[in-house]
C-alpha positions as CSV (number, residue, x, y, z in Angstrom):
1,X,0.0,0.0,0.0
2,X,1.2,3.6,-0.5
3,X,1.7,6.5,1.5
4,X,-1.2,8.4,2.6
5,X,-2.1,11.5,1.2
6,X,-1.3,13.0,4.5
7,X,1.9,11.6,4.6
8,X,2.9,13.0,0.7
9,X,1.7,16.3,2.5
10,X,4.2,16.0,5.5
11,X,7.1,15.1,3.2
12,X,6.1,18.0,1.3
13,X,6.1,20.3,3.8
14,X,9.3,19.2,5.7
15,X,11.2,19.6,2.3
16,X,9.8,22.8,1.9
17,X,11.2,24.0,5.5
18,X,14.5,22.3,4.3
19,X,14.8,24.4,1.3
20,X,13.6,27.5,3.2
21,X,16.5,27.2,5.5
22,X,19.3,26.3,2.3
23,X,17.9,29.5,0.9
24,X,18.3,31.7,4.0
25,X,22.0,29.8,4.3
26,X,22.7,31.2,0.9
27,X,21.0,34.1,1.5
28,X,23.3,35.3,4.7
29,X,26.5,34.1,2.4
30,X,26.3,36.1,0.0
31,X,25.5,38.8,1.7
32,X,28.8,38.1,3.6
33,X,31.1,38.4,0.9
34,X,32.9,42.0,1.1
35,X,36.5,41.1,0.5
36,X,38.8,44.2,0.3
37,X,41.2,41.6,-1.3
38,X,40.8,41.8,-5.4
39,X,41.6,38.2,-5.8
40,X,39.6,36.8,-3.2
41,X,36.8,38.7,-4.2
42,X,37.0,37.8,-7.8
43,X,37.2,33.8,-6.4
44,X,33.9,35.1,-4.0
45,X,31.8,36.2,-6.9
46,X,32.2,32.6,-8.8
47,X,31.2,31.1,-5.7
48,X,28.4,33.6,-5.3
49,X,27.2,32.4,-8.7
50,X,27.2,29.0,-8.1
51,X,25.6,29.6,-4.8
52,X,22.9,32.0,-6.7
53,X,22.1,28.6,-9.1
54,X,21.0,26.5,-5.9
55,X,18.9,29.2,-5.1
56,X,17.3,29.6,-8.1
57,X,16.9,25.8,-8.0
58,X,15.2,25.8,-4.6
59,X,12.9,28.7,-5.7
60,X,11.9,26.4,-8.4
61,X,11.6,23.6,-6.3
62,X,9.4,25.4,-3.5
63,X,6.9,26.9,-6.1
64,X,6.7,22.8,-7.6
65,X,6.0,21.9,-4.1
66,X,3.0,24.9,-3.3
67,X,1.3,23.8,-6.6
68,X,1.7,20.4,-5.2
69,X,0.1,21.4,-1.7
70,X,-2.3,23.4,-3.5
71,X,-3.4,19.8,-5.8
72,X,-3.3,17.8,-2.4
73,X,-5.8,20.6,-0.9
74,X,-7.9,20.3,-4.1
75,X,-8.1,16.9,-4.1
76,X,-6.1,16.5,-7.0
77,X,-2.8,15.5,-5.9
78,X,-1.5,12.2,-7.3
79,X,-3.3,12.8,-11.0
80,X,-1.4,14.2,-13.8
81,X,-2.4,17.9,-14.8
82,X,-1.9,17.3,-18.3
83,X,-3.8,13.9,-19.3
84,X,-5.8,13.1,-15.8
85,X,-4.0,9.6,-15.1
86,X,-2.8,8.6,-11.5
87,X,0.4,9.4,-11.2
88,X,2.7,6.2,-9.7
89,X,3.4,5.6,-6.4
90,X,7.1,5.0,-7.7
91,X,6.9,8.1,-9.2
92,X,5.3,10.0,-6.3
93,X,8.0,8.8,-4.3
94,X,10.9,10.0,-6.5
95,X,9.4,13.7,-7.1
96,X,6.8,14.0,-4.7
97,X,6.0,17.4,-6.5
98,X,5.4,15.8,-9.8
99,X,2.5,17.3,-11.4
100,X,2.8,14.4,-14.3
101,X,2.6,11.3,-14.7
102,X,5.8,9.4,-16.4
103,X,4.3,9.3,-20.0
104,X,3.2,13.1,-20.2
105,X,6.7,14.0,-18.3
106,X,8.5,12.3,-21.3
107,X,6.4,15.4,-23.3
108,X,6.6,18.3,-21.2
């Protein structure tokens, strides 16, 4: 049996407050970075890019997941937005925030 849709919601949730966290992390790094040094501070700002990527990523990934809290509110967490099929329990379990299902994701 799979999880329960309250379960999917707790996961949800916790990675949410996980990513909220990495991006406050990066946020108070780069907001560190005031090297008088011009070498140092040419090696900070390609770290600050990098660093500016995984935030973009978990931006990305938080607005995935609110859509996805918004379907499990609706009642329509778990079906594909694109062609209304369940999405898999595998599937579910890899990207809990998946709003398709494996065929329309090979699509998208």
């Amino acid at each position: 049996m799979g999880k329960s849709l309250q379960d999917r919601r707790t996961e949800l949730l916790e990675r949410m407050a996980i990513l909220a966290v990495r991006m406050e992390e990066i946020g108070t790094e780069l907001e560190s970075h005031n090297n008088p040094d011009w070498s140092d501070l040419a090696t900070e700002r390609e770290a600050d890019e990098v660093l500016e990527g995984i935030g973009l990523s978990a931006q990305a990934e938080i607005r995935a997941i609110e859509a996805a809290l918004q379907r499990v509110g609706g009642g329509k967490y778990g079906t594909c937005t694109r062609c209304g099929a369940d999405i898999g329990e595998d599937r579910l379990d890899l990207l809990p925030f998946t709003p398709f299902c494996r065929d329309c994701a090979a699509h998208v």
